[in-house]
C-alpha positions as CSV (number, residue, x, y, z in Angstrom):
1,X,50.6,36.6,17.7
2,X,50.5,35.9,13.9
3,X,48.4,35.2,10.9
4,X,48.8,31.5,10.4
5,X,47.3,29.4,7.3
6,X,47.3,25.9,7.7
7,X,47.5,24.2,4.3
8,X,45.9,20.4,4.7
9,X,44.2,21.9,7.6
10,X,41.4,19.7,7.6
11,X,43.2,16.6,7.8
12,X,44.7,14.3,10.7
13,X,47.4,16.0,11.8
14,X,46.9,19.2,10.5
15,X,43.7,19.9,12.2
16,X,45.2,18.9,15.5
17,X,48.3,21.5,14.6
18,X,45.6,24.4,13.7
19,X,43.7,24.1,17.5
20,X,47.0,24.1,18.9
21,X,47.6,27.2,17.5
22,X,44.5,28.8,18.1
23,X,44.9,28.0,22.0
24,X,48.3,29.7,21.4
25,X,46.6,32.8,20.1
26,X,47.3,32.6,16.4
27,X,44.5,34.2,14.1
28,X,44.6,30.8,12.4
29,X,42.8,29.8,8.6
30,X,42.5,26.9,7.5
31,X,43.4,25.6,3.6
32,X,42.2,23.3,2.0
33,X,39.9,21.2,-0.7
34,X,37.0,20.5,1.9
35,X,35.5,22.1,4.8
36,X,37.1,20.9,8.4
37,X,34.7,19.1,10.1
38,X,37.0,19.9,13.5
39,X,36.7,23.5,12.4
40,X,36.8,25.7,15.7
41,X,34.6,29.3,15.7
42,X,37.7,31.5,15.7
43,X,39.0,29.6,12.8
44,X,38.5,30.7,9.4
45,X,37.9,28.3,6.5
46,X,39.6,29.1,2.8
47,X,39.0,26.5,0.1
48,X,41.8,26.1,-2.0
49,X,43.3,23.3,-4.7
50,X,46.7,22.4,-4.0
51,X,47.9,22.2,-7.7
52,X,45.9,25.2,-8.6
53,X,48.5,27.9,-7.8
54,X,46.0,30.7,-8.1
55,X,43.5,29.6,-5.5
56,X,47.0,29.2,-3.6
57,X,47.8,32.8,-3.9
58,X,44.3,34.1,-2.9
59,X,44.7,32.0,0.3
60,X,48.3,33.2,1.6
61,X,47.6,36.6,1.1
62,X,48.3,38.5,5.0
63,X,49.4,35.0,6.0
64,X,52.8,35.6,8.3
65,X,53.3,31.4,8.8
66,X,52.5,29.1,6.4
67,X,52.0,25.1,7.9
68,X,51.8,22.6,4.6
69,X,50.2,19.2,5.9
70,X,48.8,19.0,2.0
71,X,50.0,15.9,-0.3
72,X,50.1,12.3,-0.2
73,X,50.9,11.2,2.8
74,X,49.9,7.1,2.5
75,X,53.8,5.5,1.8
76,X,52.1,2.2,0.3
77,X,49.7,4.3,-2.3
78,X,52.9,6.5,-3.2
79,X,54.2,3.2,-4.1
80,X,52.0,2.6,-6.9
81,X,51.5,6.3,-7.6
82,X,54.9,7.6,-8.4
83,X,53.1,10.4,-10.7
84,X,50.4,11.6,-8.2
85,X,53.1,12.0,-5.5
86,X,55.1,13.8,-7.6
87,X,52.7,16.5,-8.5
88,X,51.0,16.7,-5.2
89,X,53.7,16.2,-3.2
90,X,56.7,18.1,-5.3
91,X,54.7,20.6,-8.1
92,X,51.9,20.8,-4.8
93,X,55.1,22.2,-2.6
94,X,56.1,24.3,-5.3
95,X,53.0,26.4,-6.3
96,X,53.0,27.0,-2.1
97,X,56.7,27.9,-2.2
98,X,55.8,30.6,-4.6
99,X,52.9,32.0,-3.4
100,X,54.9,32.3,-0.1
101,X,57.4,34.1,-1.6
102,X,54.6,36.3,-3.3
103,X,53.3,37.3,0.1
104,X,55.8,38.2,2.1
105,X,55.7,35.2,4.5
106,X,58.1,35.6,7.0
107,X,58.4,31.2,7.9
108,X,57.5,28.4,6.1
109,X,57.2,24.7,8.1
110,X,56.9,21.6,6.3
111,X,55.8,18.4,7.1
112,X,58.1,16.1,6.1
113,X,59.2,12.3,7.0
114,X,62.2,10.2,9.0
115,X,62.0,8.9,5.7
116,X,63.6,10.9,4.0
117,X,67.6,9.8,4.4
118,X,66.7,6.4,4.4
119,X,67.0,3.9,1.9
120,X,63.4,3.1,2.7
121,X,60.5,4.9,1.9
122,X,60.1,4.5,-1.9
123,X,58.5,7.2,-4.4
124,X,57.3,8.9,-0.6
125,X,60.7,9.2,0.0
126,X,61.6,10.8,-3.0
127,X,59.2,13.4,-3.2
128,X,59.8,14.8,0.4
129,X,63.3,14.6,-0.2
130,X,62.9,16.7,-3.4
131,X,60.8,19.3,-1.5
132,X,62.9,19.9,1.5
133,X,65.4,20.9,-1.1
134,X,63.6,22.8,-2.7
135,X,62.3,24.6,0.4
136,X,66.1,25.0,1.3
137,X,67.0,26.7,-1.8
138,X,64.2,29.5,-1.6
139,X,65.4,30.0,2.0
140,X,69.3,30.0,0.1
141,X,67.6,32.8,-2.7
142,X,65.0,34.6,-1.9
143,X,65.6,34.5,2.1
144,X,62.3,32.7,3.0
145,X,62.7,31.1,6.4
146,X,61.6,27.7,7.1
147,X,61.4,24.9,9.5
148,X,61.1,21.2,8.3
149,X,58.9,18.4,10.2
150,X,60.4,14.8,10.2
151,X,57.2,13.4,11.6
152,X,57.6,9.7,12.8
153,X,54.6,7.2,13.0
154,X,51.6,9.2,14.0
155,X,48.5,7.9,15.9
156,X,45.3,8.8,17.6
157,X,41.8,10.9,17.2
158,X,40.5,11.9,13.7
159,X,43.1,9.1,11.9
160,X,42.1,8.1,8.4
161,X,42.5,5.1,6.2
162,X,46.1,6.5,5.4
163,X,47.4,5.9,8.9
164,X,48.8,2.3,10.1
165,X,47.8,2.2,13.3
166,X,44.5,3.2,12.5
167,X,43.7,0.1,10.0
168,X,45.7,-2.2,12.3
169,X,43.0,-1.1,15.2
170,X,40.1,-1.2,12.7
171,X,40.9,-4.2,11.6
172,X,41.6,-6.0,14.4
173,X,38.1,-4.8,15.4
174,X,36.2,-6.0,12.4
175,X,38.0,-9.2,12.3
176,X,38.3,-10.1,16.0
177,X,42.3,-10.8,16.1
178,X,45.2,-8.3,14.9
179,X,47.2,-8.9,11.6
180,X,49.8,-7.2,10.0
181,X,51.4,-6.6,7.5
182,X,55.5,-6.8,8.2
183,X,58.5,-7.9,10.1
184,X,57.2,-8.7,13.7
185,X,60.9,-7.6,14.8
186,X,59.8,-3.9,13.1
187,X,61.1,-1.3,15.4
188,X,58.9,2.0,15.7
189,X,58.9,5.3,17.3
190,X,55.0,5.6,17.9
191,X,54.1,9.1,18.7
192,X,50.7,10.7,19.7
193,X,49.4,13.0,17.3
194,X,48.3,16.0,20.2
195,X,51.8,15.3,21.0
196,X,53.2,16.1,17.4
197,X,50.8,19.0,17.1
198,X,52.3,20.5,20.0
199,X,55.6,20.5,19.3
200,X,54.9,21.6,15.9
201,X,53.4,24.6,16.9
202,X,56.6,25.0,19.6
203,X,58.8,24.7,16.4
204,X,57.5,28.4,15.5
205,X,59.9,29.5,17.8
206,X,63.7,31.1,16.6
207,X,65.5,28.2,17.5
208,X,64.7,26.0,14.8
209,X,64.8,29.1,12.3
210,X,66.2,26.8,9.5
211,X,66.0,23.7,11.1
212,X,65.2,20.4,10.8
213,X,63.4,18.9,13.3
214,X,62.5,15.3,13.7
215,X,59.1,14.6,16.2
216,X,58.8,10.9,16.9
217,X,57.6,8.9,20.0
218,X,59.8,8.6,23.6
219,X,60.5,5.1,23.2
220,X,61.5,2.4,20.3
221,X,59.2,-0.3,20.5
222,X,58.9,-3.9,18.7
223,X,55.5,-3.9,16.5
224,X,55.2,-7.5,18.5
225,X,55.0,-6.4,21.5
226,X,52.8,-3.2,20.2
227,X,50.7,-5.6,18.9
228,X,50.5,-7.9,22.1
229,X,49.1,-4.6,24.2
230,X,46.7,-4.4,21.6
231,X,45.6,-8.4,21.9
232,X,45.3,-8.0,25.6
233,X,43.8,-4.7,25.9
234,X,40.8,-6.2,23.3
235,X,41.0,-9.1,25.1
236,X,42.2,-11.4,22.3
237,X,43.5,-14.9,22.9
238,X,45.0,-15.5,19.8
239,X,48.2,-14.1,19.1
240,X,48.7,-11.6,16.1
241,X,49.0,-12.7,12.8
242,X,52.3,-11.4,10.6
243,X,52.3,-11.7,7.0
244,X,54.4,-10.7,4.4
245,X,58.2,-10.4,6.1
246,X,59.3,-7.8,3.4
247,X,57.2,-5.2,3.5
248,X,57.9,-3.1,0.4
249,X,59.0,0.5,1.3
250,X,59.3,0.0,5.0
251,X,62.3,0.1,7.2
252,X,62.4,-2.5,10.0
253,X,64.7,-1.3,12.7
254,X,65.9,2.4,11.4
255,X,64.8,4.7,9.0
256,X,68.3,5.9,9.2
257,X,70.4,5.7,6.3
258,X,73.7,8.4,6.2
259,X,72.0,12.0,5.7
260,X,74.5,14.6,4.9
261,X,72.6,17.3,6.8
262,X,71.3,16.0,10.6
263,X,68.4,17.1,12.1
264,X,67.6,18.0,15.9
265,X,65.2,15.5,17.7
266,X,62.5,17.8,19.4
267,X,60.2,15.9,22.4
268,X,57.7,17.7,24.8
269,X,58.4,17.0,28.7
270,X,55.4,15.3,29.0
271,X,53.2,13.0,26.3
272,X,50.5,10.9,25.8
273,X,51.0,7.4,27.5
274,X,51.1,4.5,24.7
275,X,48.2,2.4,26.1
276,X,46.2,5.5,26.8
277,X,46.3,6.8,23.2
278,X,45.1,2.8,22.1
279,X,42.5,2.7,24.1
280,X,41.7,6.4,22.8
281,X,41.7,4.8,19.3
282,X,39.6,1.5,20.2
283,X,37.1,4.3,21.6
284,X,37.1,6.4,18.4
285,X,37.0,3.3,15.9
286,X,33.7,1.7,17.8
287,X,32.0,5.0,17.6
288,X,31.9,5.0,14.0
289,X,29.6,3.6,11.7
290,X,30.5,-0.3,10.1
């Protein structure tokens, strides 16, 4: 088993990734800014800035995988950020890239987005484009293996304010019938975030050496009908609410635009049913304090 840092470690999906991995056996530490309240007693916790490429340095040293699940991940805040994603989300890849190289890591995975060959996606878009690049050119020089992520809409336990379904729950909760934000006939690949995790930490295997690899739900599904589970599972009467038809930045039925380089569409022989993970959110989202 190896020595695996997980950069953004404390975070929504990256915290899920770093248990997997601990099940799996990794000696796994966790990086990043604050202290992982999902920490586990055989993980170790390294603080260490993102745009500080020092504290970077100090973390990956023995590290034999790097995951990076750092950066701005929020698509409607990149749009009015276009700096902040830039250095977090480019410079931020960078300083990791380097430090990488410095220590000898032998593979490199990457969270990225479906976004990223689409015409969608705006100043989010950009920046992941620009680091998987990137990530393929150190792979091109200096010989550093790497697998790229092309996660796909992400839900479940330990979501933030940065994830859609998330606010659309909380929301609905608060407010006592669903809105959104969008085309009704949006089309989205929903997938479960255990379900992510554990085919990120499958991706560690040789056959997506150099890969890119996109993770999204089984199934397409309408955001209508989405949002009609979620009415009748809370037991609403009313139907949702849509507003705003063009929804800056987002695609409605593909994220697909012509990419010049495909990627392999990974997805575990078994996942967590749709309805199941809601109710897992309504669960999560009543616990916490209003």
């Amino acid at each position: 088993m190896s020595r695996v840092c997980v950069i953004g470690g404390s975070g929504f999906l990256g915290s899920h990734v770093a248990d997997k991995l601990s099940e799996l056996g990794h000696d796994v530490a966790v990086v990043d800014k604050q202290k992982s309240i999902w920490l586990k007693s055989n993980q170790e916790m390294i603080f260490a800035d993102l745009l500080d490429s020092n504290s970077i340095d100090n973390a990956l040293k023995g590290a034999e995988v790097v995951y990076n699940f750092a950066g701005l991940a929020d698509l409607n805040l990149a749009l009015t950020m276009p700096v902040k994603t830039i250095e977090l989300n480019v410079l931020g890849n960078m300083y990791i890239l380097e430090s990488c190289r410095k220590a000898g890591v032998k593979r490199y995975l990457y969270a990225s987005t479906i976004y990223v060959y689409s015409r969608e996606g705006g100043f989010y878009r950009c920046s992941k484009q620009a680091a998987e690049h990137y990530i393929e050119e150190y792979q091109n020089i200096y010989g550093l293996d790497y697998t790229i992520l092309r996660y796909g809409s992400l839900y479940g336990p330990r979501a933030g304010e940065d994830n859609g379904l998330y606010r659309i729950v909380r929301d609905a909760l608060k407010q006592g019938y669903i809105s959104y934000e969008g085309d009704p006939d949006s089309v989205r690949e929903y997938i479960h975030v255990e379900d992510a995790a554990y085919a990120s930490a499958v991706a560690l295997g040789t056959e997506f050496l150099n890969q890119n690899v996109t993770l999204t739900g089984q199934q397409s599904m309408r955001v209508n009908d989405l949002l009609n589970m979620l009415a009748e599972i809370l037991g609403f009467e009313d139907p949702p609410e849509f507003r705003g038809e063009n929804y800056a930045g987002h695609y409605v039925r593909t994220p697909y635009a012509y990419q010049p380089k495909l990627g392999r569409k990974y997805s575990p022989s078994t996942h967590v049913d749709l309805g199941q993970g809601l109710l897992q959110i309504i669960g999560d989202i009543q616990q916490e304090p209003w």
